[in-house]
Each structure stands twice: as structure tokens, then as C-alpha cells.
C-alpha positions as CSV (number, residue, x, y, z in Angstrom):
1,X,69.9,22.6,10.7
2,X,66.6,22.8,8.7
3,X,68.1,19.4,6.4
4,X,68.7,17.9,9.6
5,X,65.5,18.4,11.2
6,X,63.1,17.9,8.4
7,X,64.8,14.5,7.8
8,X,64.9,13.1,11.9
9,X,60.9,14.2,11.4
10,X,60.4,12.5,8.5
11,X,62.0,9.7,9.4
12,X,59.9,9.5,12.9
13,X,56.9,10.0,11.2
14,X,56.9,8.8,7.0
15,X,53.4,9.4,6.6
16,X,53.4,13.6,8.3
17,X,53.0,16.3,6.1
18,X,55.9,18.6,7.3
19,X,55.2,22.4,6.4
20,X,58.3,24.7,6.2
21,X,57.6,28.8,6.3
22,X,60.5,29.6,4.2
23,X,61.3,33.1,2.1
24,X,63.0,30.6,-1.2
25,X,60.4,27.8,-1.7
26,X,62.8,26.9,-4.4
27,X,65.7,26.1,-1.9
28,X,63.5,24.7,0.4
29,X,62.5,22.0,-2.8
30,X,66.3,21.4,-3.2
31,X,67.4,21.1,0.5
32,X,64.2,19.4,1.9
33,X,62.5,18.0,-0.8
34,X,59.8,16.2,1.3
35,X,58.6,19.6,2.8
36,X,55.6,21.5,2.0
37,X,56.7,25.4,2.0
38,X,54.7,28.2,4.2
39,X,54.8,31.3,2.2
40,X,56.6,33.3,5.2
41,X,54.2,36.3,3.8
42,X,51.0,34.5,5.2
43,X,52.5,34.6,8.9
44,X,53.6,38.1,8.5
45,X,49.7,38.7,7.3
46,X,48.7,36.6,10.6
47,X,50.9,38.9,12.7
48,X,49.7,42.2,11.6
49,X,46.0,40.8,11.6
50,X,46.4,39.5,15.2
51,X,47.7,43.2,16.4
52,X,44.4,44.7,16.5
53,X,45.4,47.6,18.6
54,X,48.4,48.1,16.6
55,X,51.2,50.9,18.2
56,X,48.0,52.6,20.4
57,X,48.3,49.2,22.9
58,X,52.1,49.8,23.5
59,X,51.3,53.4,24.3
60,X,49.3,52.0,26.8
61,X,50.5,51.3,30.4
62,X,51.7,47.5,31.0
63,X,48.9,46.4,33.0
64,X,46.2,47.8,30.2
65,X,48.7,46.5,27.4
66,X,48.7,43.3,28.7
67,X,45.1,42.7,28.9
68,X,44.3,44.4,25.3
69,X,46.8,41.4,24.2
70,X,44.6,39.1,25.6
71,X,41.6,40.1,24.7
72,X,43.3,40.1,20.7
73,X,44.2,36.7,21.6
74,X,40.7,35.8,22.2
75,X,38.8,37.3,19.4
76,X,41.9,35.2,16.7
77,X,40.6,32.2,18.3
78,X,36.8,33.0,18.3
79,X,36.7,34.5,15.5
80,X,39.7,34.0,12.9
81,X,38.0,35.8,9.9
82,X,38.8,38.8,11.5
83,X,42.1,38.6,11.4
84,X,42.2,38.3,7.8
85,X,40.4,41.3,7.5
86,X,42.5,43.4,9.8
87,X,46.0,42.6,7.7
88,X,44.4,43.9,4.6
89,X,43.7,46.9,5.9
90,X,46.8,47.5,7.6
91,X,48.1,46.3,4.4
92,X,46.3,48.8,2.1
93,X,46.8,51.5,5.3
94,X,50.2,51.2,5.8
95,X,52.4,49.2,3.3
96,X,50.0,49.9,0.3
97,X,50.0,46.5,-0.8
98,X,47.9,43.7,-0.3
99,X,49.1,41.0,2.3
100,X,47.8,37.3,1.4
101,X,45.6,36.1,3.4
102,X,46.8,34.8,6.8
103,X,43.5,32.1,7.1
104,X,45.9,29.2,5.6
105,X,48.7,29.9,7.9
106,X,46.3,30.2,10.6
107,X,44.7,26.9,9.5
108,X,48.3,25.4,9.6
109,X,49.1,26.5,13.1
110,X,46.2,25.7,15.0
111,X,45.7,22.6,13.2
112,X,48.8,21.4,13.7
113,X,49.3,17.7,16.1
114,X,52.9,19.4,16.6
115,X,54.6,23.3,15.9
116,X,59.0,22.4,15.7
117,X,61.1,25.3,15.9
118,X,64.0,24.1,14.3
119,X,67.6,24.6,15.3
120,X,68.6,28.2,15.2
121,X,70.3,31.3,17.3
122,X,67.1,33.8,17.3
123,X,65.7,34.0,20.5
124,X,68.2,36.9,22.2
125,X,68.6,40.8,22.4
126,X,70.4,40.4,18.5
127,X,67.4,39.9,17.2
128,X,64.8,41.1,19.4
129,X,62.4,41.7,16.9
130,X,62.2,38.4,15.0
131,X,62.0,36.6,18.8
132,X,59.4,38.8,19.9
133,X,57.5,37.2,16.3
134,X,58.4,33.7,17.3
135,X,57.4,34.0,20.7
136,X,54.1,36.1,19.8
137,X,53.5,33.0,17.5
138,X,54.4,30.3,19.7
139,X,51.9,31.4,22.6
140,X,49.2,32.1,20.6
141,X,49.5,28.4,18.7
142,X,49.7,27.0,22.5
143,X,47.0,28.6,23.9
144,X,45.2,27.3,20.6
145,X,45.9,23.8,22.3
146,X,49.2,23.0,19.9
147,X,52.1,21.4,21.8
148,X,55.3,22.8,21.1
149,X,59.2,21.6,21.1
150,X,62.5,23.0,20.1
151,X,65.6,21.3,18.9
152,X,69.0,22.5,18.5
153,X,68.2,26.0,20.1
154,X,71.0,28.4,20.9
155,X,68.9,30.9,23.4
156,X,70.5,34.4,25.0
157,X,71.5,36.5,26.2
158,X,68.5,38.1,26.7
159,X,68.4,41.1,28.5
160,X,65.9,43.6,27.5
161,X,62.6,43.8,29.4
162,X,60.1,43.3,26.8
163,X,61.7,40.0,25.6
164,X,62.6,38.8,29.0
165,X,59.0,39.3,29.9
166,X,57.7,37.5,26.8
167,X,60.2,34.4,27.0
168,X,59.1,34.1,30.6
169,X,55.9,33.5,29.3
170,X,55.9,31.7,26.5
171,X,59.0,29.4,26.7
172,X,57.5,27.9,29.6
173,X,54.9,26.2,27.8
174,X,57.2,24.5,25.1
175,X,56.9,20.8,25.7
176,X,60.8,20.1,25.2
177,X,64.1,22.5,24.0
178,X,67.1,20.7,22.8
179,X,69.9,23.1,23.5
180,X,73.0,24.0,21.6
181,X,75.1,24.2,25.0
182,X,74.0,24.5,29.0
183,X,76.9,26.5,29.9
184,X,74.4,30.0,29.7
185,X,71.3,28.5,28.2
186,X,70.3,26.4,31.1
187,X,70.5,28.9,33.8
188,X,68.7,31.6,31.5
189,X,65.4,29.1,31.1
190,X,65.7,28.1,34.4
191,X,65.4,32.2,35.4
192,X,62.5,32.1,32.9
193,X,60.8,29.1,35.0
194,X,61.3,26.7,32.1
195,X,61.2,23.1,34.0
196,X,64.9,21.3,33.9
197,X,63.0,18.7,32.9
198,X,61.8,20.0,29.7
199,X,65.5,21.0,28.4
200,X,68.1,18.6,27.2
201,X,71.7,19.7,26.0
202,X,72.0,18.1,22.7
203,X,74.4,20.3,20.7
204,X,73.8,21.8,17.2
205,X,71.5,19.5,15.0
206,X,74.2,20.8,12.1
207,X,76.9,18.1,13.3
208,X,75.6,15.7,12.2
209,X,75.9,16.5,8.5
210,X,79.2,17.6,9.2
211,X,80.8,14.5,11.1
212,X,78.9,12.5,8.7
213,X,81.0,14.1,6.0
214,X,84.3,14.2,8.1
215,X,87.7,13.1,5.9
216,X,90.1,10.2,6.9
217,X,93.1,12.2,7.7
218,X,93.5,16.4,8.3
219,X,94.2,19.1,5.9
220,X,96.7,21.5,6.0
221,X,95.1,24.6,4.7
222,X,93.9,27.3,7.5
223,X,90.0,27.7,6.9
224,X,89.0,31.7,6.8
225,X,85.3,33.2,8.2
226,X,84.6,37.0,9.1
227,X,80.9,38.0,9.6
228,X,80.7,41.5,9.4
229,X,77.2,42.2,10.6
230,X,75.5,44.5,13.3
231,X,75.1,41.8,16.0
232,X,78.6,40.6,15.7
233,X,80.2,43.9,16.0
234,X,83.2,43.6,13.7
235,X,84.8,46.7,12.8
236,X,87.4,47.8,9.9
237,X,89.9,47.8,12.5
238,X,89.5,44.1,12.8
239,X,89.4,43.1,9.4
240,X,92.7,45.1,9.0
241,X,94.3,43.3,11.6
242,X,93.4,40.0,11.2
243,X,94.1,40.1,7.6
244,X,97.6,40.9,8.2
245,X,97.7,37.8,10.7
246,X,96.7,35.6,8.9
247,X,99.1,35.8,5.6
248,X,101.8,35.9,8.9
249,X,100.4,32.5,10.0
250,X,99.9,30.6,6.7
251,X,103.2,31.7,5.3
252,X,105.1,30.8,8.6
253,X,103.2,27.5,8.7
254,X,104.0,26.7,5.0
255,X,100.2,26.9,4.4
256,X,97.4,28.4,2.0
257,X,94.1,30.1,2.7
258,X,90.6,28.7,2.2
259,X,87.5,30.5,2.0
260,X,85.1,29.0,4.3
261,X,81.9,31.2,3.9
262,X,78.0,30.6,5.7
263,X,76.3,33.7,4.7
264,X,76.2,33.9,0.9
265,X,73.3,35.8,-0.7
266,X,72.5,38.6,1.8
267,X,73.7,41.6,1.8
268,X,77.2,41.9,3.9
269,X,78.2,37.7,2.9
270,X,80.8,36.6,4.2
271,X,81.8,36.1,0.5
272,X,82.7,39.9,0.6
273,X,84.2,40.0,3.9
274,X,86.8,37.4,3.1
275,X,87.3,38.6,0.0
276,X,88.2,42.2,1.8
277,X,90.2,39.7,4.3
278,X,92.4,38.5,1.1
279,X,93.2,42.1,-0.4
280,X,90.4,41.8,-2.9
281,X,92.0,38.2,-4.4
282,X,88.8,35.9,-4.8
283,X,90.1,32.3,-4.4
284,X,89.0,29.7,-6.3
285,X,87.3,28.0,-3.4
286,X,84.5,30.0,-3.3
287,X,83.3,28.9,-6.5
288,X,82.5,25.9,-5.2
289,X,80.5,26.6,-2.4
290,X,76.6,26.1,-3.7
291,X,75.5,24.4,-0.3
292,X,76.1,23.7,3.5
293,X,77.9,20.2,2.2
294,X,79.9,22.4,-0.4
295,X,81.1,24.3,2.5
296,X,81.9,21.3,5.0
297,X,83.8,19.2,2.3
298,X,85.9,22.7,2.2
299,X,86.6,22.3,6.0
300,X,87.3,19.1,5.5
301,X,90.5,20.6,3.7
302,X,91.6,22.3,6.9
303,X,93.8,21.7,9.8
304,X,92.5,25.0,11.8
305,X,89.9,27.2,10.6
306,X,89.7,30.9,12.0
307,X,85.8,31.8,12.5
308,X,83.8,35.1,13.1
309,X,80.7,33.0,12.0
310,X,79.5,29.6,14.7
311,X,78.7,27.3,12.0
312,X,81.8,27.4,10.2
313,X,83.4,26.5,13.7
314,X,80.6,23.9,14.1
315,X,81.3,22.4,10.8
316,X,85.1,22.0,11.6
317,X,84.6,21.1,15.1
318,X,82.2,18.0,14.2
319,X,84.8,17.0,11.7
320,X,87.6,17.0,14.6
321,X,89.1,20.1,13.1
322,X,90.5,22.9,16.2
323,X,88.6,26.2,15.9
324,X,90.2,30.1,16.8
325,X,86.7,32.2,17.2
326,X,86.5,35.8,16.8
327,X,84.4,37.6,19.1
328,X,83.3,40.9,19.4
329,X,79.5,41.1,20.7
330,X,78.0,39.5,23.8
331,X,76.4,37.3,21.2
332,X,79.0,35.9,19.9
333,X,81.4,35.5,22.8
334,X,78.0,33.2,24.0
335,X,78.3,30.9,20.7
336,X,81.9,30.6,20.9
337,X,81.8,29.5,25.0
338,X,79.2,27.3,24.2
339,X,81.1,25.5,21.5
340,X,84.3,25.7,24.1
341,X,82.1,23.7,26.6
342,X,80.9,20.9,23.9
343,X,84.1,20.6,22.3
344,X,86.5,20.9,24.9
345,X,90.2,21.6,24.2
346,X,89.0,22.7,20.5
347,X,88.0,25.9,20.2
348,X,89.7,28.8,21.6
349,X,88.9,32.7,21.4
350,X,90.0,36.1,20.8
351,X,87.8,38.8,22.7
352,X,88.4,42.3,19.7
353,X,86.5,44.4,22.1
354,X,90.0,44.5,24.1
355,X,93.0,45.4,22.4
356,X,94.2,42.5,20.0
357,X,98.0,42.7,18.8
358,X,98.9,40.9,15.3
359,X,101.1,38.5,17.4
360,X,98.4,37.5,19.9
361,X,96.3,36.3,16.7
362,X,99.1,34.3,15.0
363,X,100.1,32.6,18.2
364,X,96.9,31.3,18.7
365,X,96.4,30.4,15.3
366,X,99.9,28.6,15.6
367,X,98.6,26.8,19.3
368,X,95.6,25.6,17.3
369,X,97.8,24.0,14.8
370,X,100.5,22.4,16.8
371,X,97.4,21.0,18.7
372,X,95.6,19.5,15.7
373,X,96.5,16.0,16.1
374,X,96.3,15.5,19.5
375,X,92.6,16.6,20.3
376,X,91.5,15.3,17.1
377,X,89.8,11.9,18.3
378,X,88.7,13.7,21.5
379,X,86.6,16.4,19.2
380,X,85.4,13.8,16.9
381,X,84.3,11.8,20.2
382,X,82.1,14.8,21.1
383,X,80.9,15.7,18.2
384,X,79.2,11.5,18.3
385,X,77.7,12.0,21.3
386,X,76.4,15.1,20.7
387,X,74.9,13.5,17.5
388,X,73.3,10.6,19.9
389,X,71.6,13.2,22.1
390,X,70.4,14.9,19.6
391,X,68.7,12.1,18.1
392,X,67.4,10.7,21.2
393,X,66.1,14.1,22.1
394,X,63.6,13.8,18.5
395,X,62.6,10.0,20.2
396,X,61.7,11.3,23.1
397,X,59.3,13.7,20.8
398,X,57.7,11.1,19.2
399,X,57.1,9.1,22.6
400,X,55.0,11.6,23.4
401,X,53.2,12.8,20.4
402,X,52.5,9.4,17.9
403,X,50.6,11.3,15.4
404,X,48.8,9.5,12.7
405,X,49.2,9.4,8.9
């Protein structure tokens, strides 16, 4: 998504400098070589600096909180050097280490002609947290006088108080969000009092890369995801079962297995779950997955692919390949009905927080199959449009913003 966006910008606007906040400058230089990188620990500096009150505001009742948050809000802007002040403290207090300084991220946000969240599948209960940060971030640059848009979001649920409250405030003032689906999204921001006319369903920016990479004919391999993580909910149970399944399916379908991991350097990959998946055996196919386009050409092998994680369904999907998701959160039962809605007659679903039998799994696997041919051209029909609404949604950007070189 971040490949895709950084290149739609660049190509809008050749002459913008385009600043990334990124944990691996490094992969940021392969990926997106004509970004600048944000060292990811300025903004956390920024953040603790802007929290003047620290833990004694929350303590507070809401009425008091809220206008103590203000009143931080007011003395960043007036008087920015304080901020930079504050994090070292709270550095030095509490973390015992010395944050850098938050002035050049500061510098970068309010001096910014436009803030871009790029696509992504942060701003809901799973990660409350990191929304809370983004949002925190996002009204303070706007108040600042910074317009803001979104492309490729995938937003909710998002249930909890706090963030509710915060999204109702914030989101309103983006400029423009290009949704991943409308299905749940749409009436969510329209709850929050986001304008309709500030949303557009565009899909995930990611398709792009994928349909662009899409092979002549289909595979016949059976593509294999399982994120084992705390907002997807998987269990042991699961893995057991679906393991089982699948050997059942590829050996009755005179077909192999392919690893088709997204998560590969943080702890709990999806390296390691489908290695658990396969009894330990590590297949030579992960070996060869170093990048997102490593991991699409390995789709691209496939006739079905069988998906805890969205993008790996998102990556077959745009490449006309049927999808069997595997849900087991509210979160990802959201993803997976949004993909059902943008690729319809595609992807299909199996809800593990109901009982799942061994059969149930290989029958849908075998559906998906059988299936393959037929709704091929239909998927790789949506998967264009979605592409063309996604791009039009970045013109529409830049007919309102023409920032100079």
C-alpha cells in the first residue's frame, strides 16, 4: 500500500518532497526510493511532549480532561519549544533514555501543504492504541491549518468509548477517505458525522500491484495463510484443524501446497504459523519471498488460496484467484465481508468462533476450486475498477491541493 501510494503521489506531484515515518529507513530506500524517511522515534518524542498532563489528565473527569487537552493543544502551537523539552524529561523520567527531539517532526507536520495516511487497517478497537496516536496526531496537524486525506483505509469496528469519541472528532475534519469497502465503513463515518461527500469506496490501494502482476492462465496449487495474532483470535485448536483439511483437500484435488506468507519479520510471522500448518516441513517457497511482489508472483501459482491474513486474499483476489477466509475476531470477519462485497462471488468464509468440522473446511475449499474458472474474469473485472477508483480518488486530491515544487 505504502509502494502504491508513494508512487500515485509522486507521480501527481514530481517536484514534492514526500516524507515517510517508517521504523526500517532501509526498507523504506528499497521499496520507495523517492521518499524521505521520518524517524518514527521523533513522533513518538512529539507525542509524549504534547501530553503535558500525562496520566493525571485521564484521572480527571471528561469535562476537565477535555479542556486540559486543549489547552496542551494550544501551548504546541504557541509555543513548540516546549514540547521538546517536555519528551526529554519524560524520557529521562520514565524510559531513562533520551528521546530525539520532536522539533523536526513537528516542523514536518505543521509545515506540511498535505498530511496522507496511507492505506492501512489501524483505526478500530484492534488496535486502539496506535488509532488513538494517529488520531491525536491528525487533529492536532489540522487544527495547525494542515489539510488531511486518506486513501485505501479499512476503518472499524470501533466500539470503545474513548476511540469512538476521538474518531468523531477528528475524522470529520479529513478532507477526503478512500475506503477499502462501504459495506461497514460507510455507515460507521456516517455515525461519526464524516460528510458522504468526503468518502469514496475505492478498494485496497494494494490491487493494483497485484492485478498488475496477474499471470495469463491459473495455477493449480492451493495458496496457504494463518495469522496467529491477538486481534485475529486464532487458536491451537484451529491450526490443528485446518491443517488436517488442507492435506485432505490438496491430496483429493491432485494438488500441492504453497506458502503464501504477509507477515515476515515480527514476532508470530506467518512464516511460523504455516510452517506449524505443514507439520514443521518448510517448503521451498518461502525462500523466495523477500517482498510483497515475491509474494504475489507466488499467488499467481494458485488456483484458490486459503487466508487468515486480508492481503494474501487481496493479492489473489486482484489476480482473479477465489479466496476461502478464516475468521475468528470481529476484525477479521469485517476484512473478509468487505472483500465479499468488492469481489463478489470470490471470496467465501469460515466463522472458527462456531464449531468448524474438517469436512465443512474441505468442501469449501473444493467449491472454491470447482468455481475457479467461472468467476475468474468477473474478479479480474473488479479488481480494474477498483484500480480506476482508486486512482481517480488521488486526482480528485490534487484538484484540490496543486502544491508547488
Amino acid at each position: 500500500m505504502m509502494q502504491v501510494a508513494v508512487l500515485r503521489l509522486k507521480e501527481l506531484w514530481p517536484h514534492a518532497e514526500i516524507g515517510v515515518i517508517t521504523v526500517r529507513p532501509d526498507l523504506l530506500a528499497r521499496f520507495c526510493p523517492s521518499a524521505v524517511p521520518i524517524d518514527v522515534k521523533a513522533r513518538h518524542a512529539w507525542l509524549a511532549g504534547r501530553s503535558l498532563f500525562g496520566r493525571f489528565g485521564r484521572r480527571l473527569p471528561p469535562k476537565v480532561s477535555t479542556i486540559l487537552k486543549r489547552t496542551e493543544e494550544q501551548l504546541w502551537l504557541r509555543f513548540p519549544a516546549l514540547t521538546d523539552l517536555w519528551a526529554i524529561f519524560w524520557a529521562l523520567a520514565l524510559h531513562r533514555a533520551v528521546l530525539p527531539s520532536s522539533s523536526g517532526f513537528r516542523k514536518r507536520v505543521i509545515g506540511a501543504d498535505l498530511l496522507v495516511l496511507a492505506g492501512m487497517g489501524a483505526l478500530n478497537d484492534a488496535f486502539g492504541e496506535n488509532a488513538r496516536w494517529l488520531l491525536d496526531e491528525f487533529g492536532a496537524a489540522s487544527r495547525a491549518g494542515v489539510p488531511i486525506v486518506a486513501f485505501g483505509q479499512g476503518i472499524g469496528p470501533i466500539t470503545k468509548p474513548l476511540l469512538l469519541a476521538k474518531a468523531r472528532t477528528v475524522l470529520p475534519q479529513f478532507k477526503l477517505i478512500g475506503l477499502r469497502e462501504g459495506r461497514t465503513a460507510l455507515p460507521l463515518l456516517e455515525s461519526l458525522g464524516v460528510s458522504r461527500e468526503r468518502t469514496i469506496v475505492t478498494g485496497d490501494d494494494a490491487i493494483e500491484l497485484a492485478y498488475e502482476l496477474r499471470t495469463a492462465s491459473m495455477g493449480d496449487a492451493i495458496g496457504v495463510n494463518l495469522r496467529i495474532a491477538a486481534y485475529a483470535e486464532t487458536d491451537a485448536e484451529t491450526v490443528g484443524k485446518l491443517s488436517e483439511s488442507l492435506r485432505r483437500a490438496a491430496q483429493a484435488l491432485n494438488s500441492s501446497l504453497v506458502a503464501v506468507p504477509i507477515l515476515l519479520h515480527q514476532s508470530n510471522s506467518d512464516v511460523e504459523t504455516i510452517v506449524e500448518l505443514l507439520d514443521g516441513q518448510i517448503p521451498s517457497s518461502l525462500a523466495a519471498i523477500e517482498s510483497p511482489e515475491d509474494v504475489i508472483r507466488q499467488i499467481g501459482k494458485c488456483r484458490v488460496v486459503v487466508t487468515g491474513s486480508y492481503h494474501a486474499g487481496v493479492f489473489a483476489l486482484a489476480q482473479g484467484i477465489p479466496v476461502v477466509g478464516l475468521v475468528q475476531s470481529a476484525y477479521y470477519e469485517q476484512k473478509f465481508a468487505g472483500l465479499q462485497e468488492q469481489f463478489s462471488g470470490g471470496c467465501r468464509s469460515i466463522d472458527f468462533r462456531r464449531p468448524v468440522t474438517s469436512g465443512e473446511i474441505e468442501d469449501a475449499i473444493r467449491n472454491a476450486w470447482e468455481s475457479a474458472e467461472e468467476v475468474r474474469p468477473s474478479l479480474l473485472e473488479a479488481a480494474a475498477r477498483q484500480i480506476e477508483l482508486s486512482r481517480a480518488a488521488y486526482r480528485a486530491v490534487k484538484g484540490l491541493y496543486r502544491l508547488e515544487p
